[in-house]
C-alpha positions as CSV (number, residue, x, y, z in Angstrom):
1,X,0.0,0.0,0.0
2,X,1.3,3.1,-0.3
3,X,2.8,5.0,2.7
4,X,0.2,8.1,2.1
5,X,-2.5,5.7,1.8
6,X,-1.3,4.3,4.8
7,X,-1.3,7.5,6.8
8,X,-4.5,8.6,5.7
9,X,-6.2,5.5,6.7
10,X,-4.3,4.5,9.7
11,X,-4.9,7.8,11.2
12,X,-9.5,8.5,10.6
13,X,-9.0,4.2,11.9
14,X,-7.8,5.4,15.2
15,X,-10.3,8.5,15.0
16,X,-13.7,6.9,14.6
17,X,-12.4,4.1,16.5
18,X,-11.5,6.9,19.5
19,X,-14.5,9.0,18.9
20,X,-17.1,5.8,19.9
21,X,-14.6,4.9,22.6
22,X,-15.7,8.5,24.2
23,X,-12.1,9.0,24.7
24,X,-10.1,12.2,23.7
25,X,-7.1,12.3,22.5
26,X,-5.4,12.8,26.0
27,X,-6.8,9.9,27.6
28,X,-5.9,7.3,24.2
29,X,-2.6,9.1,24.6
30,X,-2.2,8.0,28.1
31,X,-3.8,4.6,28.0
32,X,-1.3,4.1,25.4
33,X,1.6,5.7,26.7
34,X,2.5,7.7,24.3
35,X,2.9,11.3,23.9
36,X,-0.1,13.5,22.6
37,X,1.9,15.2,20.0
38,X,2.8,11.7,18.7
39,X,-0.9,10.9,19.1
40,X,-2.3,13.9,17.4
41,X,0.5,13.4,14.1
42,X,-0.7,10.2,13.8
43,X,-3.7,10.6,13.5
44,X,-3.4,13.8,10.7
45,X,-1.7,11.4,8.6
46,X,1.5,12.9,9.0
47,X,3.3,9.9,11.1
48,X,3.5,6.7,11.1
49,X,3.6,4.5,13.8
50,X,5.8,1.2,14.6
51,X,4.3,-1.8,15.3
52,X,5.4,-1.5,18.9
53,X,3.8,2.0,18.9
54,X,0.7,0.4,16.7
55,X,-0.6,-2.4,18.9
56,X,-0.3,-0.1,22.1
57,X,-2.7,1.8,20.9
58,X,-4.9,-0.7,19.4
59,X,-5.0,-2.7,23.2
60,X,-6.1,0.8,25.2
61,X,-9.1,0.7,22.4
62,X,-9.7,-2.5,22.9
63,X,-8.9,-4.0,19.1
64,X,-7.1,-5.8,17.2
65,X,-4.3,-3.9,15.0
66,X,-5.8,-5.2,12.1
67,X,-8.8,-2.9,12.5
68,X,-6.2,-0.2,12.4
69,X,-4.0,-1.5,9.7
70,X,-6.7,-1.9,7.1
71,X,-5.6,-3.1,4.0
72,X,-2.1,-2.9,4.7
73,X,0.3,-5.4,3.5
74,X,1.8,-5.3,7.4
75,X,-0.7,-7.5,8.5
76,X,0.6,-10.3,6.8
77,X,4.0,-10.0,7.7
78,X,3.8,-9.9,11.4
79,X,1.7,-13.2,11.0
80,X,4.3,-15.4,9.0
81,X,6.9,-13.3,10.7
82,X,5.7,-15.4,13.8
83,X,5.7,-18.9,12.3
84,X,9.3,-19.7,12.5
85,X,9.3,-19.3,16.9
86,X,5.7,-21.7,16.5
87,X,7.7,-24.0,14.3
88,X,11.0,-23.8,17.1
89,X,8.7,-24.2,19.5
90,X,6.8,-27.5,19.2
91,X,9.8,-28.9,17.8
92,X,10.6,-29.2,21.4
93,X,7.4,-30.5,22.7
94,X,9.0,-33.1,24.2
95,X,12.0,-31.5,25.6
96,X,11.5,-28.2,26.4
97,X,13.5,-25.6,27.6
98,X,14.2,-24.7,31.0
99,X,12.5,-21.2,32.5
100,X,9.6,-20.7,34.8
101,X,6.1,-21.8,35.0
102,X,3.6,-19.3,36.3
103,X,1.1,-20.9,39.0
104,X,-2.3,-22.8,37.2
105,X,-4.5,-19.8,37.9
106,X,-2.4,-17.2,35.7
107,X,-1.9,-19.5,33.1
108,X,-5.5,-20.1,33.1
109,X,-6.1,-16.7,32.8
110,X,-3.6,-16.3,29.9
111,X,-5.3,-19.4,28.0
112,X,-8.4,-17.5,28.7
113,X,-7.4,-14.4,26.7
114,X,-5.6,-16.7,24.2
115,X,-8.9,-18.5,23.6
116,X,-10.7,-15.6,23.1
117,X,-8.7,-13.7,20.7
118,X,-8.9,-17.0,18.8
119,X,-12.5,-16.7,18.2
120,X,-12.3,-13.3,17.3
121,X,-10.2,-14.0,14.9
122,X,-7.5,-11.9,16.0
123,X,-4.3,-13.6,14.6
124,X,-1.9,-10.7,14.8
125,X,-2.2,-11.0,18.5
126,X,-2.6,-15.0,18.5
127,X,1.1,-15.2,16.3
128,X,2.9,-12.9,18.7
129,X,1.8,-14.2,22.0
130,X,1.6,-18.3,21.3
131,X,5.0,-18.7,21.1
132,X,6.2,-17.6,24.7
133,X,2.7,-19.3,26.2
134,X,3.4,-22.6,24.4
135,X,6.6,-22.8,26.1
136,X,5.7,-22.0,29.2
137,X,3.1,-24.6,28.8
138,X,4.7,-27.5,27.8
139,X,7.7,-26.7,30.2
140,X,4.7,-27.2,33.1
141,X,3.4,-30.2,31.8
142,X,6.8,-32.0,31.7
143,X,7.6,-30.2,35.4
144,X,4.7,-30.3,37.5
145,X,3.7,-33.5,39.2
146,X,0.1,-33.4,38.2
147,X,-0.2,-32.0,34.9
148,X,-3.8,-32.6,33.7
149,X,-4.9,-29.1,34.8
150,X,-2.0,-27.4,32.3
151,X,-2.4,-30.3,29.3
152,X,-5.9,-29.2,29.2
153,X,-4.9,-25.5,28.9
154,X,-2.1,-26.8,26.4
155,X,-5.1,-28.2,23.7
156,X,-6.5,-25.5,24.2
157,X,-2.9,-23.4,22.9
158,X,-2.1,-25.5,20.7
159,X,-6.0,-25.0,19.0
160,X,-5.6,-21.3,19.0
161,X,-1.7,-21.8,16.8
162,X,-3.8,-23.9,14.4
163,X,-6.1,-21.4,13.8
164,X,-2.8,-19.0,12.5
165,X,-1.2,-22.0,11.2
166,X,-4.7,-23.1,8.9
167,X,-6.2,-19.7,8.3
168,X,-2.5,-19.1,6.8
169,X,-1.7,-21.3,4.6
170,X,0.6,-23.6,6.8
171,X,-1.2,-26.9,5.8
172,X,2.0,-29.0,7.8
173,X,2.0,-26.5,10.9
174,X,-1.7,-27.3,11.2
175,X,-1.4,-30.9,10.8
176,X,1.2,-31.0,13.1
177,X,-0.5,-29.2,15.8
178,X,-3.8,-31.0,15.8
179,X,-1.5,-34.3,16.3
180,X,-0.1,-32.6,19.5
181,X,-3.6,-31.8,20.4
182,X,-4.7,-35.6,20.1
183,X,-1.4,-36.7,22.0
184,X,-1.4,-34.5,25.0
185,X,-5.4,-34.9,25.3
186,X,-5.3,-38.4,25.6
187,X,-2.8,-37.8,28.3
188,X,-5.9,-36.7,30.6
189,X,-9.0,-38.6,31.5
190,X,-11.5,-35.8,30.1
191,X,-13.0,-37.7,26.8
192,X,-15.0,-34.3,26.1
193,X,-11.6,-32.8,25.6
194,X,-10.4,-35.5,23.1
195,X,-14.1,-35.2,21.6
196,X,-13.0,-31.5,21.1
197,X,-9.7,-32.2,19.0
198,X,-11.7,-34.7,16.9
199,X,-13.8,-31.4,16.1
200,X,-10.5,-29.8,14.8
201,X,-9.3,-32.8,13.2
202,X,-11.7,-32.2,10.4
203,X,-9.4,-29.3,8.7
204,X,-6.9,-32.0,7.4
205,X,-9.9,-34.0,5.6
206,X,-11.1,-30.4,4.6
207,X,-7.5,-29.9,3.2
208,X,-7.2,-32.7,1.8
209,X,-10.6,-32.9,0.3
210,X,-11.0,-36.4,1.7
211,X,-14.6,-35.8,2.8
212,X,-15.2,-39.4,3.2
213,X,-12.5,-40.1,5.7
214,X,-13.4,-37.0,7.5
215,X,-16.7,-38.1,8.0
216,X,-15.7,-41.7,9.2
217,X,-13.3,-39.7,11.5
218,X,-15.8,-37.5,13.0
219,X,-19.0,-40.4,13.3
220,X,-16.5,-42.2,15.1
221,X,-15.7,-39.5,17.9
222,X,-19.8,-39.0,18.4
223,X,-19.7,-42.8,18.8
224,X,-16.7,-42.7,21.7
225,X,-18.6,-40.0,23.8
226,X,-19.7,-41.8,26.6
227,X,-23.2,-41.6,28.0
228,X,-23.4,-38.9,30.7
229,X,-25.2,-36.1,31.8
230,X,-24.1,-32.5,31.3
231,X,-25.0,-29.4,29.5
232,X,-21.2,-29.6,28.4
233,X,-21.4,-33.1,26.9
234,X,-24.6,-32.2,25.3
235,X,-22.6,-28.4,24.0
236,X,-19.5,-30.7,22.4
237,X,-21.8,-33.8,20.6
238,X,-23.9,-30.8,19.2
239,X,-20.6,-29.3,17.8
240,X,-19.6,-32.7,16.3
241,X,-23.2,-33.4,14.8
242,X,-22.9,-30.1,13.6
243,X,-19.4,-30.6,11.8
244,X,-20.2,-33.5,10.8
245,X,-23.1,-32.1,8.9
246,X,-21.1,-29.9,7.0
247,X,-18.1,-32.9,5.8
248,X,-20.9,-35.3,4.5
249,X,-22.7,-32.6,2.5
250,X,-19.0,-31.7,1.0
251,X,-19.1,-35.8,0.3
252,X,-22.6,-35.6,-1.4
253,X,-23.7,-37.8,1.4
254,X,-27.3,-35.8,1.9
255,X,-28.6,-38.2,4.3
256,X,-25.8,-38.6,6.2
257,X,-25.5,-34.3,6.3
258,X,-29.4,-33.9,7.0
259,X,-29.4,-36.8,9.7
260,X,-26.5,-34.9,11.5
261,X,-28.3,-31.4,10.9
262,X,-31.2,-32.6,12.7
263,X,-29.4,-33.9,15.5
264,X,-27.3,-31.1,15.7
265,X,-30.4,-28.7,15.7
266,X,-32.0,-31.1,18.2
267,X,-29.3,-31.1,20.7
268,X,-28.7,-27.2,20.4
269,X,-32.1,-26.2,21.6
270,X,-31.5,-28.6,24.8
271,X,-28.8,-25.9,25.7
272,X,-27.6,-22.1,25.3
273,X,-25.8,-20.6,22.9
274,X,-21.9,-20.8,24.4
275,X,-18.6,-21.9,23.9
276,X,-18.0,-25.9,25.1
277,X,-14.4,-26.5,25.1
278,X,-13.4,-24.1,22.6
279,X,-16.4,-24.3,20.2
280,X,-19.4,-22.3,19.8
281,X,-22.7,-24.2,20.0
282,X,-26.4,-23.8,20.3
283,X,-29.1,-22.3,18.0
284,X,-27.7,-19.9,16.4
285,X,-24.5,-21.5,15.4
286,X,-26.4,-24.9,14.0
287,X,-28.1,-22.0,11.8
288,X,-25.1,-20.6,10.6
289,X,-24.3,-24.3,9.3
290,X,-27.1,-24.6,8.1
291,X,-26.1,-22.3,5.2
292,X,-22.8,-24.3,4.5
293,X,-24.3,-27.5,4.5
294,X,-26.2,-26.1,2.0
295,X,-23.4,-25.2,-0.1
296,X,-22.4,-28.2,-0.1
297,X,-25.3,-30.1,-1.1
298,X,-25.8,-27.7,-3.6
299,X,-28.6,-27.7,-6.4
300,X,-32.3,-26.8,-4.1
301,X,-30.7,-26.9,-1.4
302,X,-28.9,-23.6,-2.1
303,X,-32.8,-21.4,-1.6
304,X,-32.8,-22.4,2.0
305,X,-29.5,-20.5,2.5
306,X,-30.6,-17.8,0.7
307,X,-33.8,-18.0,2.7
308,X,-32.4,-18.1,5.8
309,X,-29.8,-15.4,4.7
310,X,-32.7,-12.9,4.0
311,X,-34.7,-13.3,7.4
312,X,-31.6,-14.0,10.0
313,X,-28.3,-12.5,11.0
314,X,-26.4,-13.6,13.5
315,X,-26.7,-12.5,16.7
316,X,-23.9,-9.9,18.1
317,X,-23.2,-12.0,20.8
318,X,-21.9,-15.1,18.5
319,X,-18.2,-14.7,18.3
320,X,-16.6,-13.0,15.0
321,X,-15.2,-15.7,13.3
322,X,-18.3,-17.5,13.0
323,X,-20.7,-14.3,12.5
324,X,-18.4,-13.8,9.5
325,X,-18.2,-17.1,8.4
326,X,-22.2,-17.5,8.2
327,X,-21.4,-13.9,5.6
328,X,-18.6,-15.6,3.9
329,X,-20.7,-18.9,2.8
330,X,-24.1,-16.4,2.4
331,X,-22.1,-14.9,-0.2
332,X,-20.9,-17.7,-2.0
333,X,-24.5,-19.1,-2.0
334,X,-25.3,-15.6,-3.3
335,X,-22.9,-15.3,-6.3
336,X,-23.8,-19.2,-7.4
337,X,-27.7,-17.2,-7.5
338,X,-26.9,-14.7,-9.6
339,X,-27.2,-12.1,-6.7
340,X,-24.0,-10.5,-7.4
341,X,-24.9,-7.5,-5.7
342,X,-26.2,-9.2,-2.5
343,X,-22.8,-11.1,-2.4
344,X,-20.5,-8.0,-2.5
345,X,-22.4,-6.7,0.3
346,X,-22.1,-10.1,1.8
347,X,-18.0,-9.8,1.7
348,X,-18.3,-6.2,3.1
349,X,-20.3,-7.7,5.7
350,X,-17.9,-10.4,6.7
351,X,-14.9,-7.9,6.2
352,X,-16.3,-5.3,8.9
353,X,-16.9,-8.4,11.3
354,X,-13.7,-10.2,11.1
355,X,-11.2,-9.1,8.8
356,X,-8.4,-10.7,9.4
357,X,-10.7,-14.1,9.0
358,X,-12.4,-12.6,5.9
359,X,-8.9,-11.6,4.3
360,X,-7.2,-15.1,4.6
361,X,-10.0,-16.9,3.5
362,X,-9.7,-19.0,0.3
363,X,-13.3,-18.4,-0.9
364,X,-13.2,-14.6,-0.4
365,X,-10.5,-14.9,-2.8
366,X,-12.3,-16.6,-5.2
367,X,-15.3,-14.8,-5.0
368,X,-14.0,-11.0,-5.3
369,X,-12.0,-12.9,-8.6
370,X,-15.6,-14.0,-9.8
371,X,-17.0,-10.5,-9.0
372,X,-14.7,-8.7,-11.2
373,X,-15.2,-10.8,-14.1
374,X,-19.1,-10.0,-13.6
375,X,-19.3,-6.1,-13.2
376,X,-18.8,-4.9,-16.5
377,X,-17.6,-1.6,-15.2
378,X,-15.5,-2.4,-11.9
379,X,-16.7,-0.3,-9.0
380,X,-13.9,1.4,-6.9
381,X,-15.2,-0.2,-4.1
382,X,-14.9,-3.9,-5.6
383,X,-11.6,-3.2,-6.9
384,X,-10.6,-1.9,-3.2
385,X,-12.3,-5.0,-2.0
386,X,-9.6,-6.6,-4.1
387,X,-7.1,-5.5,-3.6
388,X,-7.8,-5.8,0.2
389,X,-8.1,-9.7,-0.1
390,X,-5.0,-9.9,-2.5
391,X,-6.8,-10.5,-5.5
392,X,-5.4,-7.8,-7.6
């Protein structure tokens, strides 16, 4: 991008973002600490910030740098600036370094955040904290004398790197890391936990495009969960009914994908709409997968996401990555309609919700491609839209 583009941007970002913080420039200044007069040249356009500089003031107003950053090429960068120390790291899994171990409560509470960020899809901050906490992690479970409290908070690490590592591009990294997951949740006597990874799991059939596998995979995790009583249970067989909804519809299995959809839909009105170890479950997330299961039947199934995409939105409370996701496969069902229009706004949509998510993802890509070819006279906003995914 370049730099004046930058400055403009960067600098109305932090702005607007201020402005519905209620927050002057004084009090970002000192939440920040930084100096006003850095503050106020930022944002005129006629600084720039570091990165150091940059994510200090993105924390006091409580986002993610992308939402500063924009389109800016910098965002990609920091992420697969990051991916060598994930790589260093779980090289050592099994003989880590030595360095302290914070007591179970703080690294709780550091998970906590971790797991959060995750499904807000805010990788920036995932790719430059992971590495330290994954150390520290697998240093405790090797050193503490009863480490099922820390290998549960290590799964749940270990997740949140193969959400960088798949939304990325690193295909191996992400393998890898839902193999640690497996390994190190077997090592505890929670089979919800191990129920969890098998959720995961399903991005190397995804990958791979070995729907069939995935879906013998994932039947075969619903049929280890043992019988027992528990909204939790109940919140992670929903999320495997659910997934497993979507990987037989991508096999053209439409029993098999309906079947699981009714179970799924079943199960989520028995509990709330929350996250059970590490997924979101409950009515409103069995509708946004409703929409991709229909994608991936295709054909008539494709007016019942269109349907659904015209009387429903998800709920603000549903965390980002899914909210955009349900925009993300809307869209695609859109453009396959004809509704070219609809599906731009569909991207936008997904873009202002999660953009970091929306940017990274293959069939954003794909679709802003497709939307070029349609609009006989490119709007500057599609060709911005673009440009922003890495299109053009």
């Amino acid at each position: 991008m370049p730099r004046e583009a930058l400055r403009n941007g960067l600098g109305g970002r932090i702005a607007a973002i201020r402005g519905t913080r209620r927050m002057k420039q004084d009090d970002l200044a000192q939440a920040a600490n930084v100096s006003l007069s850095m503050l106020r040249k930022i944002e005129q356009g006629t600084r720039v910030p570091s990165d150091h500089v940059l994510d200090a003031i993105a924390a006091a107003l409580g986002v993610d740098p992308s939402r500063l950053l924009g389109n800016s090429g910098r965002l990609d960068s920091r992420v697969h600036d990051a991916i060598p120390a994930l790589r260093e790291v779980i090289a050592a899994y099994d003989v880590p370094d030595e360095g302290p171990v914070r007591p179970v409560p703080a690294l709780r509470a550091s998970v906590a955040s971790v797991v959060q960020k995750r499904l807000s899809a805010q990788y920036i901050r995932l790719a430059q904290t992971l590495p330290g906490l994954l150390g520290e992690l697998i240093r405790g479970v090797h050193s503490t004398a009863n480490p099922d409290d820390i290998a549960a908070l290590l799964v749940a690490t270990y997740r949140a790197a193969d959400a960088v590592a798949y939304k990325y591009g690193y295909l191996d990294l992400s393998a890898r890391l839902i193999e640690l997951m497996r390994q190190t949740s077997a090592t505890t006597e929670d089979p919800l936990l191990s129920a969890s990874t098998a959720y995961v799991r399903t991005e190397v059939f995804f990958a791979a495009h070995a729907y069939h596998a995935g879906l013998r995979a994932i039947e075969a995790a619903i049929d280890r969960l043992p019988e027992k009583a528990g909204r939790s249970r109940l919140g992670v067989l929903g999320s495997l009914h659910m997934r497993a909804a979507v990987i037989a519809a991508r096999a053209a299995n439409a029993d098999a994908a309906m079947s699981h959809l009714s179970e799924a839909r079943r199960l989520g009105d028995l509990v709330p709409e929350d996250i059970y170890y590490g997924t979101a479950f409950g009515p409103c997330s069995v509708r946004v997968h409703e929409v991709s299961v229909a994608l991936g039947l295709g054909d008539c199934h494709l007016q019942l996401a269109l349907a659904l995409g015209e009387s429903w939105s998800p709920p603000l409370e549903m965390p980002a990555e899914r909210r955009s996701g349900f925009f993300i496969d809307l869209a695609r069902a859109q453009l396959w309609a004809g509704l070219k229009d609809a599906a731009f706004e569909s991207l936008k949509t997904a873009r202002r919700i999660a953009p970091q998510h929306t940017r990274e993802h293959p069939w954003v890509r794909e679709d802003a491609e497709t939307l070029l070819r349609l609009y006989r006279a490119n709007s500057e906003s599609l060709i911005s839209f673009a440009e922003w995914a890495g299109v053009v």
